[in-house]
C-alpha positions in Angstrom: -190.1 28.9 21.4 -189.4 25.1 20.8 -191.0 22.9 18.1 -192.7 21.1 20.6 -194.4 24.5 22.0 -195.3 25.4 18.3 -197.0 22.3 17.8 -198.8 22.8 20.9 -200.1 26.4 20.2 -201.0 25.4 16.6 -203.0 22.2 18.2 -205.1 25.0 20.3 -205.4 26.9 17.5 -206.8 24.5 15.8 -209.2 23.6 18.4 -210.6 26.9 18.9 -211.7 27.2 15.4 -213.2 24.0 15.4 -215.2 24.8 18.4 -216.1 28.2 16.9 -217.7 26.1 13.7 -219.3 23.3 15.9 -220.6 27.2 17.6 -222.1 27.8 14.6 -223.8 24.6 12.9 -225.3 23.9 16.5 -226.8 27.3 16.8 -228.2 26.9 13.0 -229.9 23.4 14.1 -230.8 24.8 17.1 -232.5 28.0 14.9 -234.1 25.2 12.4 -235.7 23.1 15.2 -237.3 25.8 17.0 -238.9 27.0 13.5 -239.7 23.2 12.7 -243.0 22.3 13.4 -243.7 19.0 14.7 -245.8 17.5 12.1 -244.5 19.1 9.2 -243.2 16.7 6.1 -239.5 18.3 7.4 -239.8 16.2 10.4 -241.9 13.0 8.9 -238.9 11.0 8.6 -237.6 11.9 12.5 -239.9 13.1 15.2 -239.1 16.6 16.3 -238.8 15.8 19.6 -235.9 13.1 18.4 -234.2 15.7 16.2 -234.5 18.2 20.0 -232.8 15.1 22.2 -230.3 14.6 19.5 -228.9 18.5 19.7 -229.4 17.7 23.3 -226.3 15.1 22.9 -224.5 16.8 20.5 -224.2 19.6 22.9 -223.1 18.1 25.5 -220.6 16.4 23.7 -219.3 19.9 22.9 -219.4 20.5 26.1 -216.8 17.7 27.1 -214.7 18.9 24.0 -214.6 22.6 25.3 -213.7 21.1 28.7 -211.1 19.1 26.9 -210.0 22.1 25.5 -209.5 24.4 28.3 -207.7 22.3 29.9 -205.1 22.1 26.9 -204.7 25.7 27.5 -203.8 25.8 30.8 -201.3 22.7 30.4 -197.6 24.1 30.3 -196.0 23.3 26.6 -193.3 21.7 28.1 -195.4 19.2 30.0 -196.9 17.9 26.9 -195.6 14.7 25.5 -194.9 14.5 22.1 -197.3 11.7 21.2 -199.8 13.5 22.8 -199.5 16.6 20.1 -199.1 14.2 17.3 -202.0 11.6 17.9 -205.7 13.3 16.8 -207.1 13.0 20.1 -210.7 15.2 19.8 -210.5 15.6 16.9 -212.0 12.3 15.9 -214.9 13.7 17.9 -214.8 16.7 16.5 -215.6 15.3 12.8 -218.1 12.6 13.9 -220.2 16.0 16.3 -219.8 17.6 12.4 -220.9 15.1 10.6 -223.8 14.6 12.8 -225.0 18.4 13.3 -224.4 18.5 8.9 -227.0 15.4 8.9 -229.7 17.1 11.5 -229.0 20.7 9.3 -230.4 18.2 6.2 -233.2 16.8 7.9 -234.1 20.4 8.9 -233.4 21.6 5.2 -231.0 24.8 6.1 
C-alpha cells in the first residue's frame, strides 16, 4: 500500500471516530433537552425551544459531514491528491459542531 493510500485510510479513520463522538454528545443533548423543562432556571438563560432549533442545526451539519464522509470512502486512494489528505478539510467543522454540542451539554448541565 502507498503512503499516499495510508494517509488516506488513516484520514477515514479518523473521521469515523469523530463522527462516532459527535454520535454521542448529540444523542446526550438530545437526552438533556427532552428532560429539560421549558421554564426551568436550566433554560432561563436560552429558551428551550432555542436550545431544540440549535440541535436542529447541529444535526444537520453532521449530516453534511457524514455525507462528506461517505463519499471519502468510496473515492479510490489513488484518485486523491495529496493536498487534499494534508489540508484539515471537515475537520474544522468537526471541532466548531464539538465545541458547540459541549456548550448546549453546559447550558443543559450534563
Amino acid at each position: 500500500m502507498t503512503s499516499e493510500n495510508l494517509l488516506v485510510e488513516q484520514r477515514i479513520r479518523e473521521y469515523e471516530s469523530r463522527l462516532k463522538h459527535l454520535d454521542e454528545m448529540i444523542e446526550k443533548a438530545a437526552a438533556g433537552v427532552g428532560e429539560a423543562q421549558p421554564h426551568d432556571e436550566i433554560n432561563e438563560a436560552q429558551p428551550h425551544d432555542e436550545i431544540k432549533a440549535k440541535l436542529k442545526q447541529i444535526r444537520k451539519e453532521r449530516d453534511k459531514l457524514e455525507s462528506h464522509y461517505e463519499q471519502m470512502k468510496l473515492t479510490p486512494g489513488e484518485n486523491w491528491e495529496v493536498e487534499e489528505i494534508e489540508k484539515s478539510g471537515p475537520m474544522g467543522i468537526w471541532d466548531v459542531l464539538a465545541q458547540d454540542l459541549e456548550h448546549l451539554l453546559k447550558h443543559l448541565k450534563l
